[in-house]
C-alpha positions as CSV (number, residue, x, y, z in Angstrom):
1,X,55.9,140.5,24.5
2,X,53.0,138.5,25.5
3,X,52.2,135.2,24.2
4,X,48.2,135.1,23.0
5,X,48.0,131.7,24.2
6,X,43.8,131.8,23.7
7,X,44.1,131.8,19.7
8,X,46.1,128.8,19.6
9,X,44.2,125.2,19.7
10,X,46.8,123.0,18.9
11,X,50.4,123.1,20.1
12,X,53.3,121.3,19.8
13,X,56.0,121.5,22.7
14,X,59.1,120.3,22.7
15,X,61.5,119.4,25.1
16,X,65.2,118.5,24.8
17,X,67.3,116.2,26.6
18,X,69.4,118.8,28.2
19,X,66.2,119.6,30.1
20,X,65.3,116.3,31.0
21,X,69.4,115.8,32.4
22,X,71.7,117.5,34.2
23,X,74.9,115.4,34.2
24,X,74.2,112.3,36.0
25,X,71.0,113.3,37.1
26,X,67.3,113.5,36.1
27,X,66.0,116.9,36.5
28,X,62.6,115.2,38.4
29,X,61.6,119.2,39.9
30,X,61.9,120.7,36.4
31,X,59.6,117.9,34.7
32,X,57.5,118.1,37.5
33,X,57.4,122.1,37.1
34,X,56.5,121.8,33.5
35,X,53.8,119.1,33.6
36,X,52.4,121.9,36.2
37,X,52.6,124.4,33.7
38,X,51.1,122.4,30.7
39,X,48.0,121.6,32.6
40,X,47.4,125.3,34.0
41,X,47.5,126.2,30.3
42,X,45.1,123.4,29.1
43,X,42.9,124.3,31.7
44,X,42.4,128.0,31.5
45,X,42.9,127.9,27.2
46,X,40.7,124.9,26.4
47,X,43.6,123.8,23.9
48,X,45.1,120.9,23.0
49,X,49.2,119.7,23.4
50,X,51.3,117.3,22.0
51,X,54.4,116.4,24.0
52,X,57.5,115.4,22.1
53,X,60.7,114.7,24.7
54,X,64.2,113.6,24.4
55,X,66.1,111.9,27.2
56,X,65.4,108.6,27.0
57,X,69.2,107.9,25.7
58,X,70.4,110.3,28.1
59,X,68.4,108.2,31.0
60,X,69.3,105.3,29.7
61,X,73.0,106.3,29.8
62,X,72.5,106.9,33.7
63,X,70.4,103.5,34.6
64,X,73.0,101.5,32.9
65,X,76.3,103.7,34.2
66,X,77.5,104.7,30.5
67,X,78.0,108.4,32.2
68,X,80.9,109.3,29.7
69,X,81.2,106.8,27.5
70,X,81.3,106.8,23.8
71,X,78.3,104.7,22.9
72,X,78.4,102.0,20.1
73,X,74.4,102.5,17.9
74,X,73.9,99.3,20.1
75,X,74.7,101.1,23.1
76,X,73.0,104.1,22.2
77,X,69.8,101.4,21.2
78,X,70.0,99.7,24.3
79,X,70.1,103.1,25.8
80,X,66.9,104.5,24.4
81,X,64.9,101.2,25.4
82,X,65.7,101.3,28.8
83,X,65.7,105.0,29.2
84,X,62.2,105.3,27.5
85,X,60.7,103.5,30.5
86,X,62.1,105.9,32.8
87,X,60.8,108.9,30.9
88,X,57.7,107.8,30.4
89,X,57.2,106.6,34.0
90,X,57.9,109.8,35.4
91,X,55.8,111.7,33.1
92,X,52.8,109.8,34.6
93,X,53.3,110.1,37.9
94,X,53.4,113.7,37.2
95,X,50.6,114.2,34.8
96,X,48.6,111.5,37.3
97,X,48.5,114.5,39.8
98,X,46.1,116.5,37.9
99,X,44.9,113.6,36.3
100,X,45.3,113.7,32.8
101,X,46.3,110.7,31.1
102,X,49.2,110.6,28.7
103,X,50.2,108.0,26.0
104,X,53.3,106.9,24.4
105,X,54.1,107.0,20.6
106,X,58.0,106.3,19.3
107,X,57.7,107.2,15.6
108,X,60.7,106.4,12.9
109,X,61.4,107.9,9.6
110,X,59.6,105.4,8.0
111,X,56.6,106.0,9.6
112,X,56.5,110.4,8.4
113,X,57.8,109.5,5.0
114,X,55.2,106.5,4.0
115,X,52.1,108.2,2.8
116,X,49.9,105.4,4.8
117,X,51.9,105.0,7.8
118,X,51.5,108.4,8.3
119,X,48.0,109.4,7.6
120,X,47.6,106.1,10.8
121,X,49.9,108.1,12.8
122,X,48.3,111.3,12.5
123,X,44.6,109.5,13.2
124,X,46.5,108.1,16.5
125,X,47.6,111.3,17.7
126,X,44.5,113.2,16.9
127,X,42.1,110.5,18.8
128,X,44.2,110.6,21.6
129,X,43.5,114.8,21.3
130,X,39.7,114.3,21.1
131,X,39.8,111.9,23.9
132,X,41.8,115.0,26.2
133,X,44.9,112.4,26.3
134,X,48.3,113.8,26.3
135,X,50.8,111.9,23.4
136,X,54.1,112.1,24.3
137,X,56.2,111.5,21.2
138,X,59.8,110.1,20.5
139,X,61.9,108.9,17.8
140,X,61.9,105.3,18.1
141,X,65.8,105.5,18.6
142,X,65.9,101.6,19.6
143,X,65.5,100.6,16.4
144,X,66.0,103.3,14.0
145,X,69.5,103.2,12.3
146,X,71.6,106.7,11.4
147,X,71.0,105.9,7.7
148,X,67.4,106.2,7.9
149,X,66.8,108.2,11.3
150,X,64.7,111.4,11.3
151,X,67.9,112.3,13.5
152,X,66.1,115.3,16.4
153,X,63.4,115.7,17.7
154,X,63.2,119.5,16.5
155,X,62.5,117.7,13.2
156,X,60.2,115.5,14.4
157,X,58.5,118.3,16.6
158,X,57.3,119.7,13.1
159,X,56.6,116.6,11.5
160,X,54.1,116.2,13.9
161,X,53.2,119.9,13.7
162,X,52.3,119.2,10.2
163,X,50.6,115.7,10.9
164,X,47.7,117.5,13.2
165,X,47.5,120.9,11.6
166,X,49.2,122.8,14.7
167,X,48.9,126.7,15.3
168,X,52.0,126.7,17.4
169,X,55.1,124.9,17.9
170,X,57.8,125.6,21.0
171,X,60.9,124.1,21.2
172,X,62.8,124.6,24.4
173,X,66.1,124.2,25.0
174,X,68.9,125.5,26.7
175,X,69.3,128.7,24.7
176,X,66.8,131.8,25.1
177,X,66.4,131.9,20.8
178,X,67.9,132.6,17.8
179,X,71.2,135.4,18.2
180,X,72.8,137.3,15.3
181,X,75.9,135.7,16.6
182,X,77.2,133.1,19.4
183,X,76.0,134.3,22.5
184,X,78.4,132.1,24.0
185,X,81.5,133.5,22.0
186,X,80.3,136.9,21.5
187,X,79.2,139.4,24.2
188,X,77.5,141.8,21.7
189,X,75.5,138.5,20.2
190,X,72.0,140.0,19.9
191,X,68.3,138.1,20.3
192,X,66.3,138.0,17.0
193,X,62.7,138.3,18.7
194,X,61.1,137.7,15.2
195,X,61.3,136.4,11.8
196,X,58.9,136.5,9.3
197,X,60.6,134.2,6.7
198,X,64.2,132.0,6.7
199,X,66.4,133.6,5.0
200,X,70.0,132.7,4.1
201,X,71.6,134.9,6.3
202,X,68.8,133.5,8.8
203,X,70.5,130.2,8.0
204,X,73.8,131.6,8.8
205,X,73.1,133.1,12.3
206,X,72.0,129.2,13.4
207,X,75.7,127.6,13.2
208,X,76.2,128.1,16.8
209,X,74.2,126.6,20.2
210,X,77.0,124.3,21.7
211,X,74.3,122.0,23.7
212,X,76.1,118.7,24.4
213,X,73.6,116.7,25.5
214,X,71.5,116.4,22.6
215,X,71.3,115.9,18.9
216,X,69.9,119.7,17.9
217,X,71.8,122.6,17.4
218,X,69.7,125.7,16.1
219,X,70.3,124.8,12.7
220,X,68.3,122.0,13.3
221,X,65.9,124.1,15.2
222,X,65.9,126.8,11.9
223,X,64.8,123.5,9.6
224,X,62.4,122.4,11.7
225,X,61.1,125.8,12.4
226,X,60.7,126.3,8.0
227,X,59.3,122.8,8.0
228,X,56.5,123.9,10.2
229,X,56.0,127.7,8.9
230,X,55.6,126.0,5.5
231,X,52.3,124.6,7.3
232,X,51.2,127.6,8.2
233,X,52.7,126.9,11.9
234,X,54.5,129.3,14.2
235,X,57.5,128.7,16.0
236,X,58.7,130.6,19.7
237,X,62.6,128.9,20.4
238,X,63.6,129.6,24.0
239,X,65.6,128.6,26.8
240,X,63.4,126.0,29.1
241,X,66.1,125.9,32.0
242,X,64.6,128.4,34.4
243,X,61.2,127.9,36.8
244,X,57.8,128.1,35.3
245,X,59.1,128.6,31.8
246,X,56.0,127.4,29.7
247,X,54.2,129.9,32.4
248,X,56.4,132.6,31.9
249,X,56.8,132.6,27.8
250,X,52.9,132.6,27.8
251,X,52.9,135.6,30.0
252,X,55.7,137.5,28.0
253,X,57.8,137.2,30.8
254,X,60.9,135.6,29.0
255,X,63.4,136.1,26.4
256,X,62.5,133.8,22.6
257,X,62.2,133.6,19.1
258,X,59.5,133.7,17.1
259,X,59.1,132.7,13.4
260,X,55.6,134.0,13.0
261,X,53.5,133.1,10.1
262,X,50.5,135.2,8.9
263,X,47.1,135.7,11.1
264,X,45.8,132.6,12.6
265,X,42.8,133.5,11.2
266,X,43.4,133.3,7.3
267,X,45.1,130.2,7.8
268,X,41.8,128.1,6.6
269,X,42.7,130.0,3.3
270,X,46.4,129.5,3.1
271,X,46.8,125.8,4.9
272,X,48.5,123.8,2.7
273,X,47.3,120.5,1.5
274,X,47.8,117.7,3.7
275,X,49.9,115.9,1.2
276,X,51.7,118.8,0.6
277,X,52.1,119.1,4.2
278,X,53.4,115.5,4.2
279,X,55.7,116.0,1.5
280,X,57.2,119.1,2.8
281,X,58.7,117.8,6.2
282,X,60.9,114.9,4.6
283,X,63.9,114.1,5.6
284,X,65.2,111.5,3.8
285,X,64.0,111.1,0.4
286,X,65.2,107.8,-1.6
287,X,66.7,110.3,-4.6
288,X,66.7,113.5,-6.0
289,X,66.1,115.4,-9.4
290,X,68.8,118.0,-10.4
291,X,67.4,120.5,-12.6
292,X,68.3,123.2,-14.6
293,X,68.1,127.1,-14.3
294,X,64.9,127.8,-16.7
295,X,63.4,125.0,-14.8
296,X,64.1,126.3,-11.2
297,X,62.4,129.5,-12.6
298,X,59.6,127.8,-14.2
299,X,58.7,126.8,-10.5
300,X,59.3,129.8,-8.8
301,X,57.5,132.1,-11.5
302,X,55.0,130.3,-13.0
303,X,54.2,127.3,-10.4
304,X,54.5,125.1,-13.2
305,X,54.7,120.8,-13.2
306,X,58.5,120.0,-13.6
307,X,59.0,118.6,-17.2
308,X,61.5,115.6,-18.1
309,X,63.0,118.8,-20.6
310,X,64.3,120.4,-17.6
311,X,66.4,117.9,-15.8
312,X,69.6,117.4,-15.9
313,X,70.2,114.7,-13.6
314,X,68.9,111.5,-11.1
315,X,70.5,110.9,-7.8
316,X,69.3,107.5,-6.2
317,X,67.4,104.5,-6.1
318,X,63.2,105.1,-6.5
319,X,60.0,103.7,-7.2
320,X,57.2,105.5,-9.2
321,X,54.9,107.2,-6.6
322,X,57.5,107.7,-4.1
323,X,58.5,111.6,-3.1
324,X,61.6,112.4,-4.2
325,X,64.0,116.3,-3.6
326,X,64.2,118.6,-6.1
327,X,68.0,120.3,-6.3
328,X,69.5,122.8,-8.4
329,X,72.5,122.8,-9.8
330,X,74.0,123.6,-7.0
331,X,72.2,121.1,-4.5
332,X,70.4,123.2,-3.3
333,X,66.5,120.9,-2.0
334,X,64.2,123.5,-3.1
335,X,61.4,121.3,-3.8
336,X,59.8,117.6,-2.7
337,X,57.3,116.3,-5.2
338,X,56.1,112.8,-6.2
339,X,57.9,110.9,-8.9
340,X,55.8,109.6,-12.4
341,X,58.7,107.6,-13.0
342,X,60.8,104.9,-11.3
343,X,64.7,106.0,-11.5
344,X,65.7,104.1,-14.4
345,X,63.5,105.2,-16.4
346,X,63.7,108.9,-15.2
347,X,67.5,108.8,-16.4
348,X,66.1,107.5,-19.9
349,X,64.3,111.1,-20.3
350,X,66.6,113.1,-18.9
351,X,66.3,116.6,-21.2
352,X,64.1,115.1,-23.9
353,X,60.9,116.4,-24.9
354,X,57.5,115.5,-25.4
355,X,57.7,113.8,-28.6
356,X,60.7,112.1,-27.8
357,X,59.7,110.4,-24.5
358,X,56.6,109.1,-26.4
359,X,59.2,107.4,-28.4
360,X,61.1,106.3,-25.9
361,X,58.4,105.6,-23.3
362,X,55.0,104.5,-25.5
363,X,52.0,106.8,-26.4
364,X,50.8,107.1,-23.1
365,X,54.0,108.4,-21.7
366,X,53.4,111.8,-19.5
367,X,56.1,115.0,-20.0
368,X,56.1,115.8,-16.5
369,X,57.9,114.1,-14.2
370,X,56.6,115.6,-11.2
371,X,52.8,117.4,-11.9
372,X,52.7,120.5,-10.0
373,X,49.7,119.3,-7.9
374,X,52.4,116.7,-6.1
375,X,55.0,119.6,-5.8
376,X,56.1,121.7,-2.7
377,X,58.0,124.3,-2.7
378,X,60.7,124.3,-0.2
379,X,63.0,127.3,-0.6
380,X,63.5,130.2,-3.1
């Protein structure tokens, strides 16, 4: 099925690190192939692409002659720095060819999950848009630590989907999609070609894709793909391997997935707000509400605040203001809001209601611990 590449303005490619490397070597011809392809599309669809690329640890791993080594976070640290410098160099030269200029950003955690620090990222990125500049994004994995890393670059890839209000994200790999069971395993595994919303059993078909080179399975490609659908952003998953693959998906000419969200053009209507945008792509939250079952139906049926009545329980460490997960009771995230309360005194109205928080709190004490204008729904 052809791609309708003209009624998407903003797109988000990524590309993984099994692309980049192949063994102990840099794929130079396949970079080169797909800075090619990137800049025929650009031309003939007046849109605009971000660029987010693994393979600086894998580089890294051959300029320093860690081939098969187990690497140490230091290792893998000193790794990323010097293989970010190869990856970006090579990127220029190609993109110089057509001359289009390109520009490096190496995000954290910290930087998509701070309100401010991500509202200066987001300006970054889209100024380098409106000044027909390529960003090429990574994780900043020389300094970012497993306890507070956003971990792949899937993840990241819809992070910044949401950040710039994308149409379309593509994350290539080295498998041609999403398959009802382990291609690799099972010879009757078929292609999903499209999914209209992540199910369970969605869930379920993603424990698979045996890439070693990387940090993203599909699973990670399935939560990425939900971050970005829940900002009204589709996502194609295919195979990059092959010749001319951005070329060829575009033209309908290889296998994929798409999870497709409504027509483009009733997205002004149904975009989510940005800082519900924000909220709904973190990863790593500094605690979590458990609540109970009238309260999980409270949100789902009547989009209603979450009230201190309905909790049941605090996990973590957090200020007031900061966005927190909302589990059930059987940890399941299917919410992010922003906190009213700091964690200790959260606990203190755990399951109380109005009257008594006021007497526990003061007068001006609110019932709601998260209003429902700072909640997003996550999964139901």
């Amino acid at each position: 099925m052809e791609i309708n590449s003209s009624k998407y303005r903003k797109i988000v490619i990524k590309i993984g690190s099994s692309l980049i490397v192949d063994g102990e070597k840099m794929r130079s011809s396949w970079i080169e192939n797909i800075v090619s392809n990137i800049h025929q599309i650009t031309k003939k669809n007046d849109c605009q692409i971000v660029l987010v690329s693994s393979g600086a640890v894998a580089l890294g791993r051959i300029a320093l002659g860690y081939h098969n080594k187990k690497l140490s976070i230091q290792e893998k640290q000193v790794c990323a720095s010097v293989g970010q410098i190869e990856l970006m160099t090579i990127y220029k030269d190609f993109f110089k060819k057509f001359d289009i200029k390109i520009a490096q950003i190496l995000l954290t955690a910290t930087d998509c999950n701070s309100r401010k620090s991500y509202l200066n990222s987001k300006n970054t990125i889209e100024k380098l848009l409106d000044n027909q500049i390529i960003p090429i994004i990574n994780e900043n994995d020389s300094v970012a630590v497993d306890e507070i890393k956003i971990g792949d670059n899937d993840r990241l890839s819809a992070r910044v989907a949401q950040m710039i209000g994308a149409d379309l994200m593509i994350l290539f790999s080295d498998i041609d999609g999403l398959y009802d069971k382990n291609p690799k395993e099972f010879k009757t595994a078929n292609l999903i070609q499209q999914v209209d919303k992540i199910t369970k059993e969605i869930e379920q078909m993603a424990r698979g894709s045996n890439s070693l080179v990387g940090t993203g399975g599909m699973i990670t490609k399935i939560m990425a793909s939900k971050m970005a659908m829940s900002a009204q952003c589709s996502t194609i998953i295919t195979s990059g391997i092959e010749k001319d693959a951005l070329k060829k998906l575009i033209a309908g000419n290889k296998k994929y997935t798409i999870f497709k969200c409504s027509d483009l053009n009733e997205k002004s209507k149904h975009k989510t707000k940005a800082k519900l945008d924000w909220l709904s792509g973190f990863v790593n939250a500094k605690g979590s509400i458990i609540i109970n079952e009238n309260a999980v139906k409270a949100l789902k049926t009547k989009k209603a605040s979450l009230l201190a009545i309905g909790a049941i329980g605090i996990e973590g460490v957090f200020s007031r203001g900061e966005a927190v997960f909302i589990k059930d009771e059987s940890n399941n995230h299917i919410a992010s809001g922003i906190i009213n309360y700091n964690s200790n005194d959260a606990k203190k109205i755990l399951q109380k209601n109005s009257k008594e928080i006021i007497k526990i709190m003061g007068p001006k004490a609110k019932p709601e611990l998260i209003h429902i204008d700072n909640i997003v729904i996550i999964n139901f």
